[in-house]
C-alpha positions in Angstrom: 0.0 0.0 0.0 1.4 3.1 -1.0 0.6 6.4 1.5 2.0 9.8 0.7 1.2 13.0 3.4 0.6 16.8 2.5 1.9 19.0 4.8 -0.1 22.2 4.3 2.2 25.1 5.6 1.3 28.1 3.1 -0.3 30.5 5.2 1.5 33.8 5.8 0.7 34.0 9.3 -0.8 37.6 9.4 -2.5 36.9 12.5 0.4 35.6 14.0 2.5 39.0 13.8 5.5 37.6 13.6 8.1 39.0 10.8 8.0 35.2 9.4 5.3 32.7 8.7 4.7 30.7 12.2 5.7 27.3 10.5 9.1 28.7 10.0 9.7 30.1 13.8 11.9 28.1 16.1 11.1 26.1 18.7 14.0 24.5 20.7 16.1 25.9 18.3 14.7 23.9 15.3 11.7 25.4 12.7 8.5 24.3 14.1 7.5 22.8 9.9 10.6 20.8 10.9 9.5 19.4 13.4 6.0 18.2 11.5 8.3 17.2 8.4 10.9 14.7 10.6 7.4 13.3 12.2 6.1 11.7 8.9 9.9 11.2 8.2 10.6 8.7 10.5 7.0 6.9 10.3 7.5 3.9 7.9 4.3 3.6 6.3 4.9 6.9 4.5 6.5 6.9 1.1 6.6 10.7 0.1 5.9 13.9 1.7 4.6 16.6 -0.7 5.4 20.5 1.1 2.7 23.2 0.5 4.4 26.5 0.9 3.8 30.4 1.1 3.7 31.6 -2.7 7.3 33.4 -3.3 9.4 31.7 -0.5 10.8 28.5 -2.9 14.2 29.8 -2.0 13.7 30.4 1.5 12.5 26.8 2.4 15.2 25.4 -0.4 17.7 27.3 2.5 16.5 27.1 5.6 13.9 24.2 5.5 15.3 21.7 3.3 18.6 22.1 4.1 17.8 21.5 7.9 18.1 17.4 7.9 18.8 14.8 5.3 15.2 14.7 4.3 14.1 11.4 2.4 10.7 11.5 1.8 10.4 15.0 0.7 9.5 14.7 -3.0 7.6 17.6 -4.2 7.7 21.7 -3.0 4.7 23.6 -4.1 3.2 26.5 -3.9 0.0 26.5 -2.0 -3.1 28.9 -3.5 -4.9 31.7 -1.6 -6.8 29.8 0.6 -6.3 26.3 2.8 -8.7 24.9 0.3 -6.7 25.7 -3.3 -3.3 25.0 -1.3 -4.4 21.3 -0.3 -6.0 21.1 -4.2 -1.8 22.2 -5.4 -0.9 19.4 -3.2 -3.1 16.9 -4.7 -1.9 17.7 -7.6 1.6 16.2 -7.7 0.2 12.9 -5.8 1.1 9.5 -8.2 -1.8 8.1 -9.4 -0.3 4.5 -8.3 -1.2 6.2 -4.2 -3.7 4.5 -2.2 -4.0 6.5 0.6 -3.0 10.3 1.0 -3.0 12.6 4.0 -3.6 15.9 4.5 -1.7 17.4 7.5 -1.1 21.0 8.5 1.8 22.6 8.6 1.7 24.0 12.5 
């Protein structure tokens, strides 16, 4: 059975306040999408993780997301729409067709 996971983290976190989205803050010194990401990392019935991102901030996850671990699993980075709804639709987009199960998980 093949299970991939989209982790929706492509809100701008206006409400927040913050200078940065609150999925790239720190927590214990690591980004709190880490965190998520190295969850469905480690679990072995996942076979790819598909990232939903803020429009315009390819280069800053490339940097300071992706370059954080040795991350498997990650096969696709897109960016996510204007609302949750069109950012999960992105993700679902770059699913394989041969996938039997996918999940939707937020970012934060």
């Amino acid at each position: 059975m093949r299970v991939e996971v989209i982790i929706v983290g492509a809100g701008e976190g206006v409400r927040f306040g913050e200078v940065r989205p609150k999925q790239f803050s720190y927590l214990c010194k690591k980004p709190i999408f880490c965190w998520t990401i190295e969850r469905f990392e480690k679990c072995e019935l996942i076979d790819k993780i598909i990232l939903v991102i803020p429009p315009r901030m390819k280069e800053y996850v490339q940097k300071s997301i992706l370059s954080y671990s040795d991350y498997k699993k990650i096969k696709a980075t897109v960016e996510g729409g204007k609302e949750r709804g069109d950012s999960v639709f992105q993700g679902l987009q770059v699913v394989d067709r041969d996938t039997d199960i996918v999940l939707i998980h937020d970012g934060v």
